[in-house]
KEMAR-692785 format. One line per field, with one value per atom (N, C-alpha, C): x, y, z; atom name; residue number from 1; chain. Coordinates in steps of 0.001 Angstrom, whole numbers, plus 500000, padded with zeros to 6 digits. Atoms other than C-alpha are relative to their C-alpha. Last residue first. Example, Ala and Ser with C-alpha at 12.3 -4.5 7.8 and 13.67 -1.06 7.14 Angstrom:
BEGIN
xx <- c(499180,513670,499230,500890,512300,500900)
yy <- c(498810,498940,501090,498810,495500,501200)
zz <- c(499940,507140,500730,500000,507800,500000)
drense <- c(N,CA,C,N,CA,C)
pavex <- c(2,2,2,1,1,1)
zado <- c(A,A,A,A,A,A)
//
This chain:
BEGIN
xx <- c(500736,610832,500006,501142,613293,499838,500583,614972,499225,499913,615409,500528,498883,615287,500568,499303,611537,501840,500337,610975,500568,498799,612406,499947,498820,610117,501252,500735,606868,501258,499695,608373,500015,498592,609163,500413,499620,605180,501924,500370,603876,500558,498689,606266,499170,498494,604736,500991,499944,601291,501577,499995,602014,499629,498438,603295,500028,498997,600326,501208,500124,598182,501034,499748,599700,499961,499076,599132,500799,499698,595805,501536,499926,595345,500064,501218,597342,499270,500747,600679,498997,501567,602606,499110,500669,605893,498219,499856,607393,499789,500647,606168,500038,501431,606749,499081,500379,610353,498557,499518,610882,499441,500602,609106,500136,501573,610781,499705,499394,614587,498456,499979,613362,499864,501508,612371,500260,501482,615180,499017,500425,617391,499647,500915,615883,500056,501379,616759,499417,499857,620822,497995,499713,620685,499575,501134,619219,499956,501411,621521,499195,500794,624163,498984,500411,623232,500363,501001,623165,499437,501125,626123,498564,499454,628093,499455,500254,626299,500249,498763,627266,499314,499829,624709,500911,498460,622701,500721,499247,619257,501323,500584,617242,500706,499380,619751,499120,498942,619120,500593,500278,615758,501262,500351,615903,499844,499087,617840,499412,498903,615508,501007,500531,612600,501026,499422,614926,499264,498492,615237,500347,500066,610918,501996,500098,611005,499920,499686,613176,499568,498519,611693,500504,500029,608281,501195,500085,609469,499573,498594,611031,499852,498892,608108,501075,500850,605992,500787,500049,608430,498998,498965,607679,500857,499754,604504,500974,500357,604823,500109,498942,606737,499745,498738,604578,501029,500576,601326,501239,500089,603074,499478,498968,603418,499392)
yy <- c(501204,947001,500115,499686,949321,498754,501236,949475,500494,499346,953152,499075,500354,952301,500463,498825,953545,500194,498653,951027,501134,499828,948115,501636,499495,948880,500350,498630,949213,500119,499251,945561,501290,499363,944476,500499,498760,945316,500079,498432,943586,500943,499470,940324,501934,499582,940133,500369,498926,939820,500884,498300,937943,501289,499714,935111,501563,499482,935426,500496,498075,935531,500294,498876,932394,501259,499408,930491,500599,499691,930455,500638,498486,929724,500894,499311,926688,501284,499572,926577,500143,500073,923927,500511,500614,925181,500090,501024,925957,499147,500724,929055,498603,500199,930439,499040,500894,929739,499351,501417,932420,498465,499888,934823,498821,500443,933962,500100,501183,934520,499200,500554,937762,498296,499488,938978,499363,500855,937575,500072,501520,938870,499282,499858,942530,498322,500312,941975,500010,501037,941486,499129,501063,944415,498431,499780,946755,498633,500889,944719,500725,501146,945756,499258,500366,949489,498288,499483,950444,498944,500867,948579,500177,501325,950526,498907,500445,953854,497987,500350,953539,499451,499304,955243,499914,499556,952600,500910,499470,952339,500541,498916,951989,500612,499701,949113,501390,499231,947424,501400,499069,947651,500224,498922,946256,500992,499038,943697,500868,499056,942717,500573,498713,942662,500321,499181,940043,501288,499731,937691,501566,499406,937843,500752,498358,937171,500677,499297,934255,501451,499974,933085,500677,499199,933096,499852,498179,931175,500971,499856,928512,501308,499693,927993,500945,498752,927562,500715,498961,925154,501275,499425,923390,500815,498801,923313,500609,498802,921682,500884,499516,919203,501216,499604,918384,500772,498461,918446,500287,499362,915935,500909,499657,916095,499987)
zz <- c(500191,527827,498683,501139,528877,499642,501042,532135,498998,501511,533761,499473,499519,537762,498578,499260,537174,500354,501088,534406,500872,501021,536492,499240,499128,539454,499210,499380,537582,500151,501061,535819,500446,500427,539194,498759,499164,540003,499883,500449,537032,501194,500958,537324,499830,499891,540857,498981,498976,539951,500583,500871,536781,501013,500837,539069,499384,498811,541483,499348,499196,538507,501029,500364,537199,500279,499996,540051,499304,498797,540421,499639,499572,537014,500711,499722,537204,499927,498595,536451,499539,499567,533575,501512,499011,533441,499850,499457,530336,500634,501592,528767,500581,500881,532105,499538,499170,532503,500193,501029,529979,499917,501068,531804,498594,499121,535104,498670,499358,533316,500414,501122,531687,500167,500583,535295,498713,499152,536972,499426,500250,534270,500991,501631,534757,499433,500005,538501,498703,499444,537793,500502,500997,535538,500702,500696,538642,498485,499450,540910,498778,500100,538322,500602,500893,538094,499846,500173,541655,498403,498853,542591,499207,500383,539972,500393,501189,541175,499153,500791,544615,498779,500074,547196,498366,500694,547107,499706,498385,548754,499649,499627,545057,501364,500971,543978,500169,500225,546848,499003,499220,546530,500761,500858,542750,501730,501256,543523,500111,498688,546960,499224,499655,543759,501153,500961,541650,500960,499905,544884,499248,498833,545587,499876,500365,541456,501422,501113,541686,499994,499615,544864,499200,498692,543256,500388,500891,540229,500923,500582,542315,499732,498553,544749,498991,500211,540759,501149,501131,540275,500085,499547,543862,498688,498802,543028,500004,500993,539245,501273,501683,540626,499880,498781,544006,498986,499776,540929,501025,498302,539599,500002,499050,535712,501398)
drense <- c(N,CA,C,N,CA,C,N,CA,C,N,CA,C,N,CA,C,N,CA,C,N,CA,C,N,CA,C,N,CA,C,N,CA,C,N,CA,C,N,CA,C,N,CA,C,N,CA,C,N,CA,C,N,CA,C,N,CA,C,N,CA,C,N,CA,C,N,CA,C,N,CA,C,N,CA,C,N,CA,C,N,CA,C,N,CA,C,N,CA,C,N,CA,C,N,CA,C,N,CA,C,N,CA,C,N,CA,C,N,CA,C,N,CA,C,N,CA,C,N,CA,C,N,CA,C,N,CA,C,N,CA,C,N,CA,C,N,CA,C,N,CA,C,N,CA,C,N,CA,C,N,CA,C,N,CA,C,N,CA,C,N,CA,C,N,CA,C,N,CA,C,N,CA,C,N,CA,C,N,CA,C,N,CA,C,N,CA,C,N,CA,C,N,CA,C,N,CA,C,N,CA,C,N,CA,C,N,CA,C,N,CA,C,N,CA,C,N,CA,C,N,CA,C,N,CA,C,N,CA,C,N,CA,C,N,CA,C,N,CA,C,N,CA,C,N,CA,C,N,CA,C,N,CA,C,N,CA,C,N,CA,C,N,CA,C,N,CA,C,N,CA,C,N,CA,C,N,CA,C,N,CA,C,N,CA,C,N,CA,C,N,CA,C,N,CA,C)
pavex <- c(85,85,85,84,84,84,83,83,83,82,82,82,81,81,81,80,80,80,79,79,79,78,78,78,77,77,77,76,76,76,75,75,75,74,74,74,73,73,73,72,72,72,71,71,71,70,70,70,69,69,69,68,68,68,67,67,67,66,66,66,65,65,65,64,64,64,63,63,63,62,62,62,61,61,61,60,60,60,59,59,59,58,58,58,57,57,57,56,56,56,55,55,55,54,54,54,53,53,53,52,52,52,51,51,51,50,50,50,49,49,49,48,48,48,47,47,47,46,46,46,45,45,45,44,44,44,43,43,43,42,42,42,41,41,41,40,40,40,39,39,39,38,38,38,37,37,37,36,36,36,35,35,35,34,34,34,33,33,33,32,32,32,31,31,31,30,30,30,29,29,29,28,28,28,27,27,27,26,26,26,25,25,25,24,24,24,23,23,23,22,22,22,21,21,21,20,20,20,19,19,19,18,18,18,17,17,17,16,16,16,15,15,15,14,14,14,13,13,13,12,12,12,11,11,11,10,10,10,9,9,9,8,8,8,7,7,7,6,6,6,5,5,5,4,4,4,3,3,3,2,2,2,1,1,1)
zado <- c(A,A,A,A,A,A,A,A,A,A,A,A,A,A,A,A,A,A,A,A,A,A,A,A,A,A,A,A,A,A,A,A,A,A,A,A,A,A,A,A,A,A,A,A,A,A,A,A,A,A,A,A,A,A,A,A,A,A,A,A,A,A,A,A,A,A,A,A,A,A,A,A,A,A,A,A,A,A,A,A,A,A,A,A,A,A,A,A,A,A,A,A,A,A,A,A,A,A,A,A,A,A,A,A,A,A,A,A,A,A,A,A,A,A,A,A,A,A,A,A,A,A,A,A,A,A,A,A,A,A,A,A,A,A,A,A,A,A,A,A,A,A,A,A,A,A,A,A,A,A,A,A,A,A,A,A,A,A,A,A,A,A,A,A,A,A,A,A,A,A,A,A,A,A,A,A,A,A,A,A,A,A,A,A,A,A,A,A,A,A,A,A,A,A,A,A,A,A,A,A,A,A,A,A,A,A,A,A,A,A,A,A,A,A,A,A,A,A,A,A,A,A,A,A,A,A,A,A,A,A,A,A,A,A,A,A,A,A,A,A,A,A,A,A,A,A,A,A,A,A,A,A,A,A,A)
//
């Protein structure tokens, strides 16, 4: 595969999980339950959604870590929002 391919897939999956963490900080500002809980839903399938995606894309080890850097802190975030893994 391209390495421009595989970049701009890896772009993707970053994006994805930068989108699912502004869910999850909406969803911490919110006064309005209903809100609250689908951004929180709405970041869990970002996070499932990336994980999936994963398996799929051929990244480097570079850019795995980055990936698993970010899924470990919107997991932190999910758990506190009261997700279960």
């Amino acid at each position: 595969m391209k390495s421009s391919v595989r970049n701009n897939q890896f772009k993707f999956l970053l994006a994805d999980l930068d989108t699912a963490l502004t869910f999850i900080d909406i969803a911490n500002t919110t006064g309005n339950e209903e809100m609250r809980q689908r951004n929180s839903q709405n970041a869990r399938c970002a996070y499932d959604t990336v994980l999936q995606l994963m398996q799929r894309i051929p990244l480097d080890d570079v850019q795995k870590k980055e990936i698993r850097k970010k899924l470990t802190l919107l997991r932190t975030r999910l758990e506190a929002v009261g997700q279960w893994f």
